[in-house]
SELOVEX-405905 format. One record per residue (C-alpha): x, y, z; residue in one letter. Coordinates in nm, 3 decimals. Layout:
BEGIN
[[X Y Z] A]
...
***
This chain:
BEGIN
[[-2.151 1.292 -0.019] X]
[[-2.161 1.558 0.258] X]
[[-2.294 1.913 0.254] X]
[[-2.001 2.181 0.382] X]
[[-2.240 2.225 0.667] X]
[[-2.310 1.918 0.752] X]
[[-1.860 1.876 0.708] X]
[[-1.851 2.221 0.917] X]
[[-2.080 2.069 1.184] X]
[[-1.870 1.721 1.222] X]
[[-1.521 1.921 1.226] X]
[[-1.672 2.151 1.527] X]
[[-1.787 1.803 1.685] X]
[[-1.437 1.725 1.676] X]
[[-1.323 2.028 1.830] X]
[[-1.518 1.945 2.115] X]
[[-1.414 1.575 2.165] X]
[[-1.030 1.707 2.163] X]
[[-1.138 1.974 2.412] X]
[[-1.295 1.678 2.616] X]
[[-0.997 1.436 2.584] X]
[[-0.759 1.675 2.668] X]
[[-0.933 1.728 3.028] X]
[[-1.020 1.388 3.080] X]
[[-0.886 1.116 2.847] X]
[[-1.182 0.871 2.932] X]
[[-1.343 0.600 2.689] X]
[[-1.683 0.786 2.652] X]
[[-1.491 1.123 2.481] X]
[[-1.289 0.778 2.275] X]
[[-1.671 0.667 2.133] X]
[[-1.723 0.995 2.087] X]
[[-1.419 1.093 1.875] X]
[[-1.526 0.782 1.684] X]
[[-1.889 0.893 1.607] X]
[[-1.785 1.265 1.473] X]
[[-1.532 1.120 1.262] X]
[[-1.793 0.864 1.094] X]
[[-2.035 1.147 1.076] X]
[[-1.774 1.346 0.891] X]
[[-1.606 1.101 0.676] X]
[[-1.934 0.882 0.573] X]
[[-1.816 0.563 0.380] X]
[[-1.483 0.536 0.542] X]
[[-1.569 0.416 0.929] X]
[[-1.351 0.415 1.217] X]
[[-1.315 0.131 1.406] X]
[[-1.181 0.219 1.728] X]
[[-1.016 0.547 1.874] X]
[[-0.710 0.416 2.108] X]
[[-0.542 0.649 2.327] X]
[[-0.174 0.534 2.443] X]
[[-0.020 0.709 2.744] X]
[[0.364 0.696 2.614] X]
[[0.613 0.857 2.920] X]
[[0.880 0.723 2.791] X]
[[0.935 0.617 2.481] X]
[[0.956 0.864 2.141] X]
[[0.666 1.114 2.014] X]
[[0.461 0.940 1.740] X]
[[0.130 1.207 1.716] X]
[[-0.114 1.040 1.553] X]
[[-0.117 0.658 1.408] X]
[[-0.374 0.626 1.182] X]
[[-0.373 0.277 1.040] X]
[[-0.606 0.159 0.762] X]
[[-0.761 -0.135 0.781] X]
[[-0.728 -0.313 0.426] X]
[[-0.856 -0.685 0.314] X]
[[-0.533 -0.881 0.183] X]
[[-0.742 -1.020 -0.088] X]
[[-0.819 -0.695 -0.200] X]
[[-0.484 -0.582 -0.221] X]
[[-0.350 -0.839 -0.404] X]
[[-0.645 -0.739 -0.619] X]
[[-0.521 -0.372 -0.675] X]
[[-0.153 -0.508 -0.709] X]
[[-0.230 -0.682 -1.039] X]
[[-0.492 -0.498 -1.215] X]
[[-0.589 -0.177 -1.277] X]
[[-0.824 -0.206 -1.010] X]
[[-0.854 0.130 -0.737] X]
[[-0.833 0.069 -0.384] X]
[[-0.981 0.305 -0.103] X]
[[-0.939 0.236 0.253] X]
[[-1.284 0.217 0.431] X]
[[-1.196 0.100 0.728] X]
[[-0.892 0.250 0.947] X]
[[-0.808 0.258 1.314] X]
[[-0.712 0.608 1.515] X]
[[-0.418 0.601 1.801] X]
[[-0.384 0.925 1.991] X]
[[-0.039 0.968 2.151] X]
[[-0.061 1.123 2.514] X]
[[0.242 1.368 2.431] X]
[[-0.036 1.513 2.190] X]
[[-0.175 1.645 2.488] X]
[[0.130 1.758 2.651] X]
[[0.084 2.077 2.805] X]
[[0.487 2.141 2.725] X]
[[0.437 2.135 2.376] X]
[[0.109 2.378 2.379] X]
[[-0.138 2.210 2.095] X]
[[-0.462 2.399 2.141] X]
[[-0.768 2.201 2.030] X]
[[-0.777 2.363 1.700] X]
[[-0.411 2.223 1.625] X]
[[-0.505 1.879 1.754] X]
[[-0.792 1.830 1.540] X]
[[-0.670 2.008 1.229] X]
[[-0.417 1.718 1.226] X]
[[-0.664 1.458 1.300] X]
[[-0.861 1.571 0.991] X]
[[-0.558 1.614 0.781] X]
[[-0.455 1.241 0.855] X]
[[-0.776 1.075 0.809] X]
[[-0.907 1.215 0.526] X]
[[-0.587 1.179 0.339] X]
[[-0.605 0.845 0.383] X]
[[-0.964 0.789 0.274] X]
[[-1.112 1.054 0.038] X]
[[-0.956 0.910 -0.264] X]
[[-0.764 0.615 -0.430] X]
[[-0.426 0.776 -0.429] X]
[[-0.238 0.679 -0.141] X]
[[-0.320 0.299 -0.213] X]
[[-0.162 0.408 -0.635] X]
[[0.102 0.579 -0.450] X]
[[0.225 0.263 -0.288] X]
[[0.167 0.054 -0.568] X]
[[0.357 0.247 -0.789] X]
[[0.622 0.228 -0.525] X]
[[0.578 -0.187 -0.574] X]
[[0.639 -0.198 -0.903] X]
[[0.941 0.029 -0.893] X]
[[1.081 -0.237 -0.651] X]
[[0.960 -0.518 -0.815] X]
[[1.153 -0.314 -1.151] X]
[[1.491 -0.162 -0.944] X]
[[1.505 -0.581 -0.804] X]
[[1.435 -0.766 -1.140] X]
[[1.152 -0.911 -0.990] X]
[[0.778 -1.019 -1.049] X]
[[0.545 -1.077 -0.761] X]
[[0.456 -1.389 -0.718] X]
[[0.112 -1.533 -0.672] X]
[[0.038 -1.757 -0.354] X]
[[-0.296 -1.856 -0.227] X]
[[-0.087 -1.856 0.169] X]
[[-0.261 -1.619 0.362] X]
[[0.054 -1.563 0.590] X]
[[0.260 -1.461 0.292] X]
[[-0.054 -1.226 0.148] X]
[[-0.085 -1.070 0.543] X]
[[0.318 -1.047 0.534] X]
[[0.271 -0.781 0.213] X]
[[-0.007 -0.625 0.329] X]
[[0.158 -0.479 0.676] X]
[[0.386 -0.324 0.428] X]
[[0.096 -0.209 0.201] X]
[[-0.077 -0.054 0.447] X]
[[0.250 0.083 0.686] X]
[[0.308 0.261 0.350] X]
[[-0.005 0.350 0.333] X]
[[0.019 0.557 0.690] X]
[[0.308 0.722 0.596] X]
[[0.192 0.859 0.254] X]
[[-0.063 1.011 0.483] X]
[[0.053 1.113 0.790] X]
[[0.140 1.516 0.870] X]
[[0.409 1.329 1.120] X]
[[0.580 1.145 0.845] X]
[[0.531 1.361 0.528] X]
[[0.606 1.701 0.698] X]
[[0.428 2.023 0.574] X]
[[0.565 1.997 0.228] X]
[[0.255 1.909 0.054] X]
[[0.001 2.094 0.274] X]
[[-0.035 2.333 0.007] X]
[[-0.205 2.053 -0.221] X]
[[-0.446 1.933 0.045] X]
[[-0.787 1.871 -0.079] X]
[[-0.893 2.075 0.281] X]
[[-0.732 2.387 0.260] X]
[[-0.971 2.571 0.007] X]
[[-1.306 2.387 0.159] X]
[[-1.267 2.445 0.528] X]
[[-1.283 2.801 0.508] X]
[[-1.432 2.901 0.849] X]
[[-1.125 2.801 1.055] X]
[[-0.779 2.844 0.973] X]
[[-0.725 2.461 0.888] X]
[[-0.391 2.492 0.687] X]
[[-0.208 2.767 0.948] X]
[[-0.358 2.528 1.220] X]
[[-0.180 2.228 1.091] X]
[[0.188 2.433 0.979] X]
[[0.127 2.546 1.351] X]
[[0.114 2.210 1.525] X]
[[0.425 2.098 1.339] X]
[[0.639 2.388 1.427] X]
[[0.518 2.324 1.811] X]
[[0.610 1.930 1.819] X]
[[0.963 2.037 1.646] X]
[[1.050 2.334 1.859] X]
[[0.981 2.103 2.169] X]
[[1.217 1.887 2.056] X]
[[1.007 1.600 1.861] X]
[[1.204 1.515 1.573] X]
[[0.957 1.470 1.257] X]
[[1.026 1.214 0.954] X]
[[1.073 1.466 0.692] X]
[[1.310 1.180 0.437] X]
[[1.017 1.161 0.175] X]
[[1.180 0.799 0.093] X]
[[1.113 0.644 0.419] X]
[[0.756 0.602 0.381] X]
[[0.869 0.267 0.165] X]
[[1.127 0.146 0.387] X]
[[0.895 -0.143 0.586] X]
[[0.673 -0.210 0.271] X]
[[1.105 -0.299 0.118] X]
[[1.169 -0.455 0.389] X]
[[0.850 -0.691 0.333] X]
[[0.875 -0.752 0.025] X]
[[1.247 -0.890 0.059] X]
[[1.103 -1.100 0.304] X]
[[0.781 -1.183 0.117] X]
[[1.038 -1.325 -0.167] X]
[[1.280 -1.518 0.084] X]
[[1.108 -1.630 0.415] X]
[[1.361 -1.890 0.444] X]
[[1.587 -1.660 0.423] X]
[[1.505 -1.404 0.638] X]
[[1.313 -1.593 0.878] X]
[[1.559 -1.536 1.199] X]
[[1.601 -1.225 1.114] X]
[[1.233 -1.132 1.131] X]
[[1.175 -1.288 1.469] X]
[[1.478 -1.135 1.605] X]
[[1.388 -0.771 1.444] X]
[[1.036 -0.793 1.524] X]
[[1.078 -0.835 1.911] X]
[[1.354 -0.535 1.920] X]
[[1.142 -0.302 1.726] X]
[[0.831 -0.410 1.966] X]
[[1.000 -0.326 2.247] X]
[[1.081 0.017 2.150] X]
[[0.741 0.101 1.944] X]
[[0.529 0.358 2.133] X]
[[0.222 0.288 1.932] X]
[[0.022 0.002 2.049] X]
[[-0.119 -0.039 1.689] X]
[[0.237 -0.087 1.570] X]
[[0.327 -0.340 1.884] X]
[[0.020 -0.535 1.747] X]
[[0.146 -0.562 1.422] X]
[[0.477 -0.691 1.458] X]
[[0.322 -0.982 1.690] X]
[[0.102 -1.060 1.375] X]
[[0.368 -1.063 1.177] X]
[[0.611 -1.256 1.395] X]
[[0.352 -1.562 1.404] X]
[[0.280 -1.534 1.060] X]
[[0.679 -1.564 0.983] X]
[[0.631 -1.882 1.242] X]
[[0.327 -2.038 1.026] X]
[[0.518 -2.047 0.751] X]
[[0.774 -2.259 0.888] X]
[[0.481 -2.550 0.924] X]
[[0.337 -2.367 0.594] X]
[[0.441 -2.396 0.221] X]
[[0.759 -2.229 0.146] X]
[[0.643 -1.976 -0.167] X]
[[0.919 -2.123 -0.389] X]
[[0.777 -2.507 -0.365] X]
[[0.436 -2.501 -0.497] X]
[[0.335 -2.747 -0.324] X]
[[-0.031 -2.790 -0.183] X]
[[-0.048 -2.640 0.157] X]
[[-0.266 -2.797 0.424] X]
[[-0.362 -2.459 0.537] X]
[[-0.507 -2.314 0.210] X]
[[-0.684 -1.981 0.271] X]
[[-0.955 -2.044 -0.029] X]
[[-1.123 -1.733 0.004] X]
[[-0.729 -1.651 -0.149] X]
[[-0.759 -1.930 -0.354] X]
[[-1.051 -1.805 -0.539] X]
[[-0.961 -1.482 -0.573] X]
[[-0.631 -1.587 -0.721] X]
[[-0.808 -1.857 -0.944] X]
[[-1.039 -1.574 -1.050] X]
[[-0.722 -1.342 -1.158] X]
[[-0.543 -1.604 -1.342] X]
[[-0.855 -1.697 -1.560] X]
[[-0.926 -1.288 -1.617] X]
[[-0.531 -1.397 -1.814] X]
[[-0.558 -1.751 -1.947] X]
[[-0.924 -1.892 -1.930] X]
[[-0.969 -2.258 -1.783] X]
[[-1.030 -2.379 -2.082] X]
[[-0.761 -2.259 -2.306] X]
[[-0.489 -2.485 -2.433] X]
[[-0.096 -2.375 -2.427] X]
[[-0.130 -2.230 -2.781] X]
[[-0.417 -2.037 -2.655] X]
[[-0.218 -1.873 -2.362] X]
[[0.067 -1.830 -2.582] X]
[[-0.081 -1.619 -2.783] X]
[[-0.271 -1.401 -2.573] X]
[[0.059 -1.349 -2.396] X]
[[0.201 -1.269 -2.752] X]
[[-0.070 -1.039 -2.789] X]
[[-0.020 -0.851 -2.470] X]
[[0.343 -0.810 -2.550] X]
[[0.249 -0.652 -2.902] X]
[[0.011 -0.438 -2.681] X]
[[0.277 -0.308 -2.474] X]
[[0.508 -0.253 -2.740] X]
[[0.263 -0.041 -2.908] X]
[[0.159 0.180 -2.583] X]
[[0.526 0.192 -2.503] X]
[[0.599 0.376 -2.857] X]
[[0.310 0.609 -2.788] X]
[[0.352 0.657 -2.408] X]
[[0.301 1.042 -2.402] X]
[[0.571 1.186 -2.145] X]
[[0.379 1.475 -1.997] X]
[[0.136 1.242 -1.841] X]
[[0.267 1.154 -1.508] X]
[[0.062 0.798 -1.481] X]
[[0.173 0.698 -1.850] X]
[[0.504 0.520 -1.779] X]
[[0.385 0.403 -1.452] X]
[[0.082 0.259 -1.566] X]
[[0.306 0.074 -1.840] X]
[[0.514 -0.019 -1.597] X]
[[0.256 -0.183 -1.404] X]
[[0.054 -0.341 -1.660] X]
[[0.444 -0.480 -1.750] X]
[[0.466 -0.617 -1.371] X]
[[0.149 -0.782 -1.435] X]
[[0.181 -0.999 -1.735] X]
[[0.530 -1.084 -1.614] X]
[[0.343 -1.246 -1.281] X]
[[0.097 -1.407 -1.486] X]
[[0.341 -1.541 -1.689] X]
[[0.592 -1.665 -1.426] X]
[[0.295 -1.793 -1.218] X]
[[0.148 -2.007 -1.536] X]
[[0.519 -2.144 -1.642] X]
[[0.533 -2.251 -1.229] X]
[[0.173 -2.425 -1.247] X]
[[0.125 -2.611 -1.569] X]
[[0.377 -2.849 -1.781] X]
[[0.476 -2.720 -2.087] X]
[[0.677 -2.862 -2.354] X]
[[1.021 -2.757 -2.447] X]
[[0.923 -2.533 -2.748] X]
[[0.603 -2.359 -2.546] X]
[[0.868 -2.291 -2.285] X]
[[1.099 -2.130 -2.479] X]
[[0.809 -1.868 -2.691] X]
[[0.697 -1.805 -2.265] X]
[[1.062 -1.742 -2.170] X]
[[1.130 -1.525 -2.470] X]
[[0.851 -1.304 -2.400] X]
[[0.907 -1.266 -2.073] X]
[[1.252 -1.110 -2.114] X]
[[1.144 -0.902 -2.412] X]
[[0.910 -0.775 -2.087] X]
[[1.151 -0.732 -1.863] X]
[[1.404 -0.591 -2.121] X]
[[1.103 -0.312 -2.194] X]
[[1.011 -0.229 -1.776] X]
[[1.396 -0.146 -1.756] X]
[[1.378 0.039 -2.076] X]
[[1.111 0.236 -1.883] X]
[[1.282 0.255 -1.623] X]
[[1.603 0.423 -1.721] X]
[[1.369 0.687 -1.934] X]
[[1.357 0.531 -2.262] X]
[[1.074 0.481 -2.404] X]
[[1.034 0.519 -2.783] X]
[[1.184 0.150 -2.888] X]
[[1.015 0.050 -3.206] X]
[[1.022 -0.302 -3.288] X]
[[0.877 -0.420 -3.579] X]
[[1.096 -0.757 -3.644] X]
[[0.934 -0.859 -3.313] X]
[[0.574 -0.819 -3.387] X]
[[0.654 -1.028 -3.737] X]
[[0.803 -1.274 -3.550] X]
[[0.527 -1.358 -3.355] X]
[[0.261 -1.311 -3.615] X]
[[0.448 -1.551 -3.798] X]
[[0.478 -1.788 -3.565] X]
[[0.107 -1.759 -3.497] X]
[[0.060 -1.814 -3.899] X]
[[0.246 -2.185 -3.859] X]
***
């Protein structure tokens, strides 16, 4: 963990590579950028500082992406896992630099700061944006489903990490939460917070329009998961979309990522639809292990159908139980329900879609299931206190035969 001076000396570093950039936008004062901000964010490196000289096309700031392993997102999307980004890229836009819209150094990197370590200092933004999955997965009457495709698990994870950005970025989020930034009490020897509310009301009064709709920082990871659940479906569609929104993306991180995802969208199409199950001759078993290694954490190798059953019985019992004793001034208590609900309903779905089960094991899996999914929407539309105390019986006696 740093000191505040050694945080006080990389911030001042900073200072000096903006100063640097802004006369001469070279690669050197790039590298440079990129060393302060390792020195000042430790664990969390920087791969590469891109600067993009946009003329025509709209203002975009700063586009700090994170760089996030899909494995380990699937990971954090069904357990309880936390995920912190270690890894992110940095995109300056030249407009930052504009003289018209007047950003003095201090602005520049105030924003910088704000961006980056909002992304990386904790595990929140990655919660944030699961929470928002399993709201979707919840408001769709959906489960995610498990696939050992790395195309499909790269498809979800541009929308994991776009969402990502945007809980992050002072360009997307606006100034509404600068007052809770974990910066504004520590950096004490500038004027961090005023030089940040500063920079925004500069970009807007020259005209830059600034995302302030708090609900578009989901509306790619949506879109993705539509697709993520229908690529037959939507396959067209993405192709078509992907090459429009290319050509009128400033960023050159963004332009990147749409390619990716266009010739994932293509692999598929030679791939393993999700909905088959079929083997695929391009298994990613790096994926495949990982996924193995979540379903046994659920139903060991070794367990029989009874076995499963009943520790799916007993997970239902388990919700039923925290659900009646969810305490509603904790703000993570229904969504960690809700999540935990998600989960067992994919483990479920995904065992029912793997293994043959007869008739009367089929039916004890579908009716817990639904008693699931009746419960997430119970959570969902606020209520939560729904004893049920012919269900437990039910299954303890059927456990009892």
């Amino acid at each position: 963990m740093f000191t505040k001076t050694q945080f006080k000396n990389a911030y001042e570093d900073i200072e000096i590579c903006i100063a640097n950039i802004k006369m001469n936008p070279i690669q050197k004062y790039f590298d440079d950028l990129k060393f302060s901000l390792n020195k000042m964010f430790g664990e969390a490196k920087c791969v590469s500082v891109i600067y993009t000289e946009n003329y025509d096309k709209l203002f975009f700031g700063t586009y700090i992406m994170p760089d996030i392993n899909p494995n380990e997102m699937i990971q954090a999307i069904t357990s309880t896992k936390k995920l912190m980004v270690t890894k992110y890229t940095v995109e300056l836009d030249s407009k930052l630099f504009d003289p018209s819209i007047g950003l003095t150094n201090r602005e520049i990197t105030a924003i910088i700061v704000h961006d980056v370590g909002s992304m990386v200092l904790d595990a929140s933004p990655a919660q944030e944006v699961i929470k928002a999955i399993d709201k979707y997965l919840v408001d769709n009457h959906q489960v995610l489903k498990l696939t050992d495709s790395i195309h499909y698990r790269q498809i979800l994870n541009l929308g994991f990490r776009d969402a990502i950005r945007k809980c992050t970025s002072i360009f997307q989020i606006g100034a509404y939460n600068i007052e809770k930034d974990i910066f504004a009490d520590f950096i004490d020897w500038t004027n961090y917070k005023e030089s940040v509310l500063s920079a925004l009301n500069k970009v807007e009064s020259a005209g830059h329009n600034i995302n302030k709709n708090l609900d578009g920082k989901f509306i790619v990871l949506s879109w993705l998961m539509r697709v993520y659940n229908d690529v037959l479906g939507y396959r067209l569609s993405v192709i078509r979309l992907c090459e429009r929104m290319k050509s009128l993306s400033p960023s050159k991180i963004e332009r990147k990522e749409l390619e990716n995802l266009n010739k994932r969208i293509q692999l598929i199409d030679d791939d393993t639809l999700l909905e088959s199950n079929a083997p695929s001759e391009m298994m990613d078993y790096e994926g495949k292990e990982l996924l193995e290694s979540l379903r046994l954490l659920k139903f060991p190798i070794d367990a029989d159908v009874h076995d499963c059953l009943k520790r799916s019985k007993d997970d239902l019992v388990g919700i039923v139980l925290q659900q009646d004793n969810v305490d509603e001034n904790d703000p993570d208590g229904i969504p960690d329900l809700v999540h935990n609900i998600n989960n067992n309903m994919s483990y479920i779905k995904d065992y029912v879609d793997n293994h043959e089960t007869n008739p009367e094991a089929f039916k004890q899996f579908d009716t817990i299931y639904r008693e699931m999914a009746k419960r997430r929407s119970q959570l969902n539309d606020g209520k939560m206190y729904t004893v049920d105390y012919k269900l437990k019986t039910r299954f303890r006696n059927q456990d009892d035969r």
